[in-house]
N, C-alpha and C positions, 0 to 999 in steps of 0.2 A: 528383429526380436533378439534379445538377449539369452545367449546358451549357458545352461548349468548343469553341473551331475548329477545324474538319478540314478541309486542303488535300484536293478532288477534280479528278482529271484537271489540278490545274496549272493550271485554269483558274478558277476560282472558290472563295472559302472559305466553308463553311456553318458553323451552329451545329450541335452534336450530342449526345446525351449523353455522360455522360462512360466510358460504359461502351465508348464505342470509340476513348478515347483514346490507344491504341497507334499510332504511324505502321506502316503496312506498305506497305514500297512495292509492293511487287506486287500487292498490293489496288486502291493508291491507280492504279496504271498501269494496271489493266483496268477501272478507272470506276466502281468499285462505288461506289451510293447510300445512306449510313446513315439511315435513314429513323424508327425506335423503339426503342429495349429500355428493359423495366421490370418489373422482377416476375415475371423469368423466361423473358420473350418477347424477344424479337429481331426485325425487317422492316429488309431490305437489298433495294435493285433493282440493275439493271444493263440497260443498253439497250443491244441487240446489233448489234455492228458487224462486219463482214468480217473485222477482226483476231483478235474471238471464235469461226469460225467454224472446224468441219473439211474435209477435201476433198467431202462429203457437204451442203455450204452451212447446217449447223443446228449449233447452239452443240454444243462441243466439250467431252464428258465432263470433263476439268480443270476450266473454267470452273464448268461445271455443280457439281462437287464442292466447288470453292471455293465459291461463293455458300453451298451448307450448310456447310459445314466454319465457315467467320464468321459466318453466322447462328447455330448453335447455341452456339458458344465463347462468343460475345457474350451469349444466354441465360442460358446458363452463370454467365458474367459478374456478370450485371444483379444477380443474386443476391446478392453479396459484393461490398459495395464496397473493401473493402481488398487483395483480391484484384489482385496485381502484374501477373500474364501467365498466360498457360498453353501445355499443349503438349496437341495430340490425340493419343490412346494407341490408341483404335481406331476407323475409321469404316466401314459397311457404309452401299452405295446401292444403290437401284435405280430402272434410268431405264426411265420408262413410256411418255414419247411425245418426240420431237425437239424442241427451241426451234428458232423458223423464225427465218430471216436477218430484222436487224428487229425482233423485237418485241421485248418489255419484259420482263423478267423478274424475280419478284419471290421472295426467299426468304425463311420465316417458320423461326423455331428457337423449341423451346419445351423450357427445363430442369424435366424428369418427377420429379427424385431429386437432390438435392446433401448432398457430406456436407462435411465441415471441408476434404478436399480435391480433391474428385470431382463434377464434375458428371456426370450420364447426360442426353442430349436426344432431342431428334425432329427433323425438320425435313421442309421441303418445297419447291421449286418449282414456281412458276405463270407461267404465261403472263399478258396484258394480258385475255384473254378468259378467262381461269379453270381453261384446263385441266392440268393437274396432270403435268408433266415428269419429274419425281423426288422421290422419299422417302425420309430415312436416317434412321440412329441412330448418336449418337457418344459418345465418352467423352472427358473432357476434363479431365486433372489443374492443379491453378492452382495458384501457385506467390506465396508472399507478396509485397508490396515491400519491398524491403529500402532502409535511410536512402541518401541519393543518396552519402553520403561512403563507405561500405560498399563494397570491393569485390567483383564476383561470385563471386570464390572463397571469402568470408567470411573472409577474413585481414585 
């Protein structure tokens, strides 16, 4: 797979594959780490700051859904490189134990099923010590790239 730079937090640029070379700023603005995809799999972290937090001091269901909602798209992804963007069609979670203010959270996606334009995945978050925060499954329609002179509306 093909490595490219991805500005994180603004403060540093790393190499990444290419499978997450979409900018998302609201990604890029709660810190998320692109750490693997290949062959289906996906590994994203993020390390938990007061900004991710709810009134309850442990990471905030949004957060939480993002981290899989990107790990599995990415999955999804890793699959088809030609593969322009995609949109999630539907995502079911469920959170098993709170991320504590602080730790490190790491989310794994894994594409089970892909067809010409459907991924189906899994995913998960974990904690720095392993224990297991939340579990989904998503659907993720991907959408080709079209030539950069092509406008979106294909006129």
């Amino acid at each position: 797979m093909d490595l490219i730079a991805v500005r994180c937090n603004d403060r540093a640029t790393v190499t990444a594959p290419t499978a997450f070379r979409a900018d998302i700023p609201f990604v890029n603005d709660l810190g998320v780490e692109f750490l693997a995809a290949d062959a289906g799999r996906a590994t994203i972290a993020l390390q938990l700051h007061a900004r991710h937090l709810n009134s309850w001091n442990v990471a905030h269901g949004g957060v939480i859904m993002t981290l899989l909602d990107v790990a599995m798209a990415v999955a999804g992804r890793s699959l088809d490189p030609g593969a322009g963007g995609g949109v999630t069609v539907e995502m079911k979670t469920s959170f098993v134990q709170p991320g504590f203010a602080g730790s490190r959270l790491t989310a794994s996606g894994h594409a089970f099923h892909r067809s010409s334009t459907m991924a189906f995945c899994e995913g998960e978050v974990r904690d720095e010590t392993g224990r297991l925060i939340a579990r989904s499954m998503g659907t993720f329609k991907y959408i080709r790239q079209r030539p950069s002179d092509q406008p979106a509306d294909g006129q």
